[in-house]
C-alpha positions in Angstrom: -16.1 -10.4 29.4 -12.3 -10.5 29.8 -10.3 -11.0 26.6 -7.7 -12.5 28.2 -10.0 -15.1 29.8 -11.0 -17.2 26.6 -8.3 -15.7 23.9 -7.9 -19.5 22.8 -11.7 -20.7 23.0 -12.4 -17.3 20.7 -9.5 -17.7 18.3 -10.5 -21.2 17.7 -14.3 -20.3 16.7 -11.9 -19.1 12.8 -10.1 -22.3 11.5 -6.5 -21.4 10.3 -7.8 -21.8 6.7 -11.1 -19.1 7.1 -8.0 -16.8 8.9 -5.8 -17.0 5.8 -8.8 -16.4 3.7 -10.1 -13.5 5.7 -6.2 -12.0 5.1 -6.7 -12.5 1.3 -10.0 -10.4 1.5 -8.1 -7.5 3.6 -5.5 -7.9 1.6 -7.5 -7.2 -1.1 -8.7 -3.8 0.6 -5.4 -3.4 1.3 -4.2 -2.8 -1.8 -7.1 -0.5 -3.0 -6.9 1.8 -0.3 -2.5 2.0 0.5 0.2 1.9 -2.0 2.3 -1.4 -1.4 6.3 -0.6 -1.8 7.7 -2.0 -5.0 11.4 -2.0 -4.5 13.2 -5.4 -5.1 16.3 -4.3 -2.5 13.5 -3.3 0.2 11.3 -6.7 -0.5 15.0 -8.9 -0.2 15.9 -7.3 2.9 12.3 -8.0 4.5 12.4 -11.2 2.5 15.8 -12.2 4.6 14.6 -10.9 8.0 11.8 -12.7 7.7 13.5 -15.8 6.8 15.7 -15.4 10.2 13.1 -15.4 12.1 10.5 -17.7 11.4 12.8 -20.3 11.2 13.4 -19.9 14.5 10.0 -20.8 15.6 9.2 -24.3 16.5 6.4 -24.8 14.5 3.6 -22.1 12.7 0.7 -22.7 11.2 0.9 -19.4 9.2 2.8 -18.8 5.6 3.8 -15.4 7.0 3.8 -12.5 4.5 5.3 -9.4 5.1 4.4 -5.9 2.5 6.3 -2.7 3.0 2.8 0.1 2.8 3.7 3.6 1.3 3.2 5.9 4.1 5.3 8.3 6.3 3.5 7.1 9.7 5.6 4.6 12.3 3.7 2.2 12.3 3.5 -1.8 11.4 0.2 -3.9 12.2 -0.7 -7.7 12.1 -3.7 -8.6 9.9 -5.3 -12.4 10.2 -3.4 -15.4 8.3 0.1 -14.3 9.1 -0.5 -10.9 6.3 2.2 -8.3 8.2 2.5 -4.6 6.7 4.9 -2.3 8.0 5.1 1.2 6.6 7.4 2.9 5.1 7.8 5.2 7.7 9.1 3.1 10.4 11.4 1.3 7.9 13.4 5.2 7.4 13.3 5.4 11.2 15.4 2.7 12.1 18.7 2.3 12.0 19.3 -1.2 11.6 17.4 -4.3 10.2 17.7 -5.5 13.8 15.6 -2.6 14.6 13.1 -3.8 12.0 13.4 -7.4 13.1 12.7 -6.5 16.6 9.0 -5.0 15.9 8.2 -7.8 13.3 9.4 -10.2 16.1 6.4 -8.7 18.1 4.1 -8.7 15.2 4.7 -12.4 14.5 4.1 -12.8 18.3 0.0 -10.9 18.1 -0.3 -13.4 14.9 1.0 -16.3 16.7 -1.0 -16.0 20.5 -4.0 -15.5 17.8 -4.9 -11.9 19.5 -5.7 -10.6 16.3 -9.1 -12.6 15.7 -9.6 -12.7 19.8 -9.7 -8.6 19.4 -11.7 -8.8 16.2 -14.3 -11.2 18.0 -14.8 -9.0 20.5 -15.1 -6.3 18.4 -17.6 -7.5 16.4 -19.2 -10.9 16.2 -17.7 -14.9 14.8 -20.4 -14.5 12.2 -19.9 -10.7 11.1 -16.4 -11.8 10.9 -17.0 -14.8 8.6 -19.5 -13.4 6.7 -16.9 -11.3 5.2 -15.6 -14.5 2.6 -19.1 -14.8 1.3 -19.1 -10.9 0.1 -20.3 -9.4 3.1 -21.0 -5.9 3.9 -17.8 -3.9 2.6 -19.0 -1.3 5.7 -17.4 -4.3 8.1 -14.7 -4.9 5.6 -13.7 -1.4 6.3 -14.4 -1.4 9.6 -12.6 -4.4 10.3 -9.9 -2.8 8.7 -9.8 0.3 10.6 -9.8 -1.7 13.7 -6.5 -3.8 13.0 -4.5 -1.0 11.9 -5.3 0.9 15.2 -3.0 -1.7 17.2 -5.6 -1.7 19.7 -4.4 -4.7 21.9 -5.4 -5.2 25.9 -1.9 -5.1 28.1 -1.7 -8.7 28.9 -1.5 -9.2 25.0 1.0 -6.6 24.7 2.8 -8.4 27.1 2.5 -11.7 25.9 3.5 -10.6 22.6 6.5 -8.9 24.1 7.6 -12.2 25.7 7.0 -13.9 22.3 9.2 -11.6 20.7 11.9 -12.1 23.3 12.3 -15.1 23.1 12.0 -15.3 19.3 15.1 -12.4 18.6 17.0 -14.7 21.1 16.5 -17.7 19.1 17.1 -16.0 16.4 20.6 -14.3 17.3 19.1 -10.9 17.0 19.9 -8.3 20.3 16.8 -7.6 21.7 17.6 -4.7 23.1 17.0 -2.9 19.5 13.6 -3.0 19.8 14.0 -0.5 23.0 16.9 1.7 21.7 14.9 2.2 18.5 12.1 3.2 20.9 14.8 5.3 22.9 15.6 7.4 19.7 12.2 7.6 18.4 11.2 9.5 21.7 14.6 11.2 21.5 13.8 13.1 18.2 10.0 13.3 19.1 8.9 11.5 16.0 5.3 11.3 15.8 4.3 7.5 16.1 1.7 5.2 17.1 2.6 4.7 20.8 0.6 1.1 20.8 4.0 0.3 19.3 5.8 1.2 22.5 6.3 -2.4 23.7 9.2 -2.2 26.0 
């Protein structure tokens, strides 16, 4: 089976209120496995790019939430509910917080086209998924977890995200051409990163 071919018909087998409640639960994990940033200065500047951009989209059914993980890796994910974490790593790297606001922009767009639960689904199963709010197996939990942070999307949700995110830094008065110069540099000064992240 394609996941392109019934992305909305899957996503739709999770209400919006069991995919906030499945983030709660990661979230949960989340904490006991990475260290979350506690910096107010760090939190106010995510706080504010946050801000600029969701307000810029039409209408969302998520209350989105953005952490700041402890660790030196590139890397920023998506998990289900509108839960974004974004480690330190990739904050030191760029340059700018249009930079930053050019890879949330495409984070916001894998929570918003719902390809986090679609990937998830085909991963694993509705009901494995679900099972997970009536204390299921922490095995899944973890393994669940393992598959979200791996950024693991097909190219036609990389893409759609991409366009998402377009449109989105536009809206939101933000050049998108930061996402691909902070990619540009990245590759310059052979950082080691996740390469899923390579959008443009």
């Amino acid at each position: 089976r394609e996941i392109n071919k019934s992305d909305f018909e899957l996503s739709h087998q999770v209400s919006i209120e069991q995919k906030e409640e499945l983030g709660k639960v990661l979230k949960d994990v989340m904490i006991d496995q990475y260290k979350i940033v506690e910096d107010n200065m760090a939190d106010s500047a995510i706080q504010a790019i946050k801000t600029r951009l969701v307000s810029a989209i039409d209408s969302t059914p998520y209350r989105y939430e953005i952490k700041i993980i402890k660790n030196e890796q590139i890397n920023a994910f998506t998990m289900p509910g509108g839960n974004i974490y974004v480690f330190s790593g990739l904050i030191k790297a760029a340059d700018s917080p249009e930079e930053v606001a050019s890879v949330l922009a495409h984070e916001i767009g894998h929570a918003e086209k719902r390809h986090v639960v679609t990937r998830l689904i085909n991963d694993m199963s509705t009901t494995a998924i679900l099972g997970i709010l009536s204390g299921g197996d922490p095995s899944v939990v973890a393994e669940i977890l393992r598959s979200i942070a791996g950024n693991k999307f097909n190219r036609e949700q990389e893409m759609e995200a991409d366009k998402f995110a377009l449109q989105l830094l536009e809206d939101s008065h933000v050049p998108p051409k930061a996402l691909a110069r902070f990619f540009e540099r990245l590759n310059d000064k052979d950082f080691d990163y996740n390469e899923d992240l390579e959008i443009l």
